[in-house]
C-alpha positions as a Markdown table, in Angstrom:
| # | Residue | x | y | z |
|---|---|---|---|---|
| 1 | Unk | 0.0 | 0.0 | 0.0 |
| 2 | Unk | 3.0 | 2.3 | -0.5 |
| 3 | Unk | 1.3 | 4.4 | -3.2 |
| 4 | Unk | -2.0 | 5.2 | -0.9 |
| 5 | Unk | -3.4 | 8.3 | -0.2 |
| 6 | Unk | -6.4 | 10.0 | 0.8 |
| 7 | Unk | -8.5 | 11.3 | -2.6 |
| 8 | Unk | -11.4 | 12.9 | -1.0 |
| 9 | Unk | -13.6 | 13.3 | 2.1 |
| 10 | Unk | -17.0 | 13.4 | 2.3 |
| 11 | Unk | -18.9 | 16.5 | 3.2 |
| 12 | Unk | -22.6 | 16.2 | 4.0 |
| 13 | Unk | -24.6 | 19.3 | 2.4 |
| 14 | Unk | -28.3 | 20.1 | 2.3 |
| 15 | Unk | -28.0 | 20.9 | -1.8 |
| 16 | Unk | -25.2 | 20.5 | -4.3 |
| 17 | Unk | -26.0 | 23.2 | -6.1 |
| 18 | Unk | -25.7 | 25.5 | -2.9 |
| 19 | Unk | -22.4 | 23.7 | -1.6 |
| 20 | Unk | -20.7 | 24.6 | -5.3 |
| 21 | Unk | -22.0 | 28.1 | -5.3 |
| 22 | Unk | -20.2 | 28.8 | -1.9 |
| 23 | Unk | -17.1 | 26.7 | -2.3 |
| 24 | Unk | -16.7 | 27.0 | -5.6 |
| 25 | Unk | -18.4 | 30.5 | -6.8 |
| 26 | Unk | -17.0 | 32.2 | -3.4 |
| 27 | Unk | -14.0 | 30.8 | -2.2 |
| 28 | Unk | -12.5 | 30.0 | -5.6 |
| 29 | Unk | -12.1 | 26.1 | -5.2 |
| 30 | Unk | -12.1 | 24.3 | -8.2 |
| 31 | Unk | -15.0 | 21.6 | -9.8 |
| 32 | Unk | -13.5 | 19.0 | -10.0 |
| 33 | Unk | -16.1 | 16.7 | -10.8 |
| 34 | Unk | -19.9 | 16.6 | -11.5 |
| 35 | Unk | -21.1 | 13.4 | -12.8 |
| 36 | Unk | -25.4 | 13.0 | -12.6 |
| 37 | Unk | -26.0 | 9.5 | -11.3 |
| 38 | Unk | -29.6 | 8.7 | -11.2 |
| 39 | Unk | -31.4 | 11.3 | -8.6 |
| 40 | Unk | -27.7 | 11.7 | -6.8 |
| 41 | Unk | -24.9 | 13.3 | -8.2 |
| 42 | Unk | -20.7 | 12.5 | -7.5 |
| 43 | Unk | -19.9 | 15.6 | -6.8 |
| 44 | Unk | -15.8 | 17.4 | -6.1 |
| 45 | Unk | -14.3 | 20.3 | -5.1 |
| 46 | Unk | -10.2 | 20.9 | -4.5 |
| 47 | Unk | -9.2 | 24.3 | -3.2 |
| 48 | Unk | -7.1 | 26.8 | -5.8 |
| 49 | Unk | -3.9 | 25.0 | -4.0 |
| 50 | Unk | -4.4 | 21.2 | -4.5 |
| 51 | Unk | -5.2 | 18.6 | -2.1 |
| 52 | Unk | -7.5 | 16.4 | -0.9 |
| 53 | Unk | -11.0 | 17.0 | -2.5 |
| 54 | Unk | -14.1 | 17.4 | -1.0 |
| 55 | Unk | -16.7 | 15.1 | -2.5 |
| 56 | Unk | -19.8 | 17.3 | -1.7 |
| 57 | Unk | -22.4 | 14.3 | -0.6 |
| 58 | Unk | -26.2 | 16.1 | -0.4 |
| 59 | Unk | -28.2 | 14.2 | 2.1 |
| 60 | Unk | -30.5 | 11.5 | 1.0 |
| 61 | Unk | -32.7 | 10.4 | 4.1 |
| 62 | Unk | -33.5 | 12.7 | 7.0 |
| 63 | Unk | -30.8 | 10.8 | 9.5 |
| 64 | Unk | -28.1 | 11.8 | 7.3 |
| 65 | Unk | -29.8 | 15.4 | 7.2 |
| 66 | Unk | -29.2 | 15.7 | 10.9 |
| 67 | Unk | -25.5 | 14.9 | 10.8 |
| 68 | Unk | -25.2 | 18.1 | 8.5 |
| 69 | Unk | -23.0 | 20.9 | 10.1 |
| 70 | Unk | -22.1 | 18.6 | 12.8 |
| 71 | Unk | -19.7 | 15.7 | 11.1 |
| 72 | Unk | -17.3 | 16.1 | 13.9 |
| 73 | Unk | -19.0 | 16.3 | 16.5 |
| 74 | Unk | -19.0 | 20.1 | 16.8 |
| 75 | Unk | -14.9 | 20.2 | 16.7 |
| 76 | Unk | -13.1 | 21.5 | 13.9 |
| 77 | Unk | -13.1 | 18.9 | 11.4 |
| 78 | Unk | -11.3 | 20.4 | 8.4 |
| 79 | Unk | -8.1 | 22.4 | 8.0 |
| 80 | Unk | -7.5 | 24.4 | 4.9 |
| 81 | Unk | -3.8 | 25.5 | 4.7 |
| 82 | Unk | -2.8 | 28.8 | 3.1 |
| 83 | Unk | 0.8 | 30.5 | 2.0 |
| 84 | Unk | -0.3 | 33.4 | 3.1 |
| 85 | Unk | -3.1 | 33.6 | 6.0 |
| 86 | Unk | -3.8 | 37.6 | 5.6 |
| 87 | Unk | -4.4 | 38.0 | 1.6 |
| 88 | Unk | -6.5 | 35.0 | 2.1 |
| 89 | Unk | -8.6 | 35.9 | 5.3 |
| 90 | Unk | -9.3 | 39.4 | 4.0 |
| 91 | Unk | -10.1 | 37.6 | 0.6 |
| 92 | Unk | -13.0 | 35.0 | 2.5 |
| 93 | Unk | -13.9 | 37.7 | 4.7 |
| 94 | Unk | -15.1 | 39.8 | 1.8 |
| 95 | Unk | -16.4 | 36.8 | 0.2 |
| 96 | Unk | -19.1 | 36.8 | 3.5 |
| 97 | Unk | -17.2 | 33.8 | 5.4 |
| 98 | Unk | -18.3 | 33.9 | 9.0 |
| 99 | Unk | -15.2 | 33.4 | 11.6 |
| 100 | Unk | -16.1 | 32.8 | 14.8 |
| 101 | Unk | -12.6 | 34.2 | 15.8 |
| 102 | Unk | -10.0 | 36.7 | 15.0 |
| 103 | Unk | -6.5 | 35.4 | 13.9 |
| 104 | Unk | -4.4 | 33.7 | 16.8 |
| 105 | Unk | -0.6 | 32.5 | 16.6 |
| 106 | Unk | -0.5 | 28.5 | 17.8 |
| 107 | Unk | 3.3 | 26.5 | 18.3 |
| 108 | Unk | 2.3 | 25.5 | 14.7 |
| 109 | Unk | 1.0 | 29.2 | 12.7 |
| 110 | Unk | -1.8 | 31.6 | 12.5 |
| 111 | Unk | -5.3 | 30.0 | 12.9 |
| 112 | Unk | -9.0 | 31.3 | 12.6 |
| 113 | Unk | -12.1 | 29.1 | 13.0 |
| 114 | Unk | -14.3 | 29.9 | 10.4 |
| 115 | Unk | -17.6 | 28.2 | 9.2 |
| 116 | Unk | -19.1 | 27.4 | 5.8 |
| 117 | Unk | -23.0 | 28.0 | 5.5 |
| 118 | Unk | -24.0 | 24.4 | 6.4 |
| 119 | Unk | -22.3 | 24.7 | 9.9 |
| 120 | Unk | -18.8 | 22.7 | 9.0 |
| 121 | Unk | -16.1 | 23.8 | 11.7 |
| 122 | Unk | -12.4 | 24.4 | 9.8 |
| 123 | Unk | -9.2 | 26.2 | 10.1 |
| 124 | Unk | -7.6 | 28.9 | 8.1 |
| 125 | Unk | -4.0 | 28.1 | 9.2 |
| 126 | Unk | -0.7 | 29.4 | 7.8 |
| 127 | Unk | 2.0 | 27.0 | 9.0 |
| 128 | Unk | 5.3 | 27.9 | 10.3 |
């Protein structure tokens, strides 16, 4: 398994077409894929920097509806790294991204905890 690595996470949204328009239309991530499969779609995002994608799953019964926001169990479950934390913090917070913090400097870089509109937890972090 030396070649392994992760491709994509899943992402729980109410919509597809609303998780693409925020990701994608304001936060500049890329489509990656958008493949109709019956009444679902495989859906994927990568931010402007690479990575692991997001495959943006829209909730099919009402249990999976409930897990939406809350995937990790109200902790920051994803980290999106950045070259350069200020150009891009200004960038999302004109874009309308809600942080529920201003920047702080950890051991490891500048963080902010910001959420998208579906209630996922991440990081903004520029590593040392």
């Amino acid at each position: 398994m030396s070649a392994a690595k992760i491709s994509a996470v899943a992402l729980v949204v109410p919509d597809y077409d609303a998780a693409i328009a925020f990701y994608v239309d304001r936060l500049g991530f890329r489509l990656t894929e958008d493949i109709p499969q019956g009444d679902k779609r495989w859906v994927t995002v990568e931010p402007p920097g690479g990575g692991c994608r997001l495959l943006l799953a829209r909730a099919a019964t009402p249990e999976q509806a409930t897990v939406i926001g809350r995937q990790a169990g109200g902790r920051v479950g994803f980290f999106l790294d950045t070259d350069d934390f200020d150009r891009d913090h200004q960038a999302m917070l004109a874009a309308g991204v809600h942080f529920e913090e201003p920047p702080r400097r950890e051991p490891y870089g500048i963080v902010a905890v910001w959420r998208d509109p579906f209630g996922n937890r991440w990081d903004l972090i520029e590593r040392h």
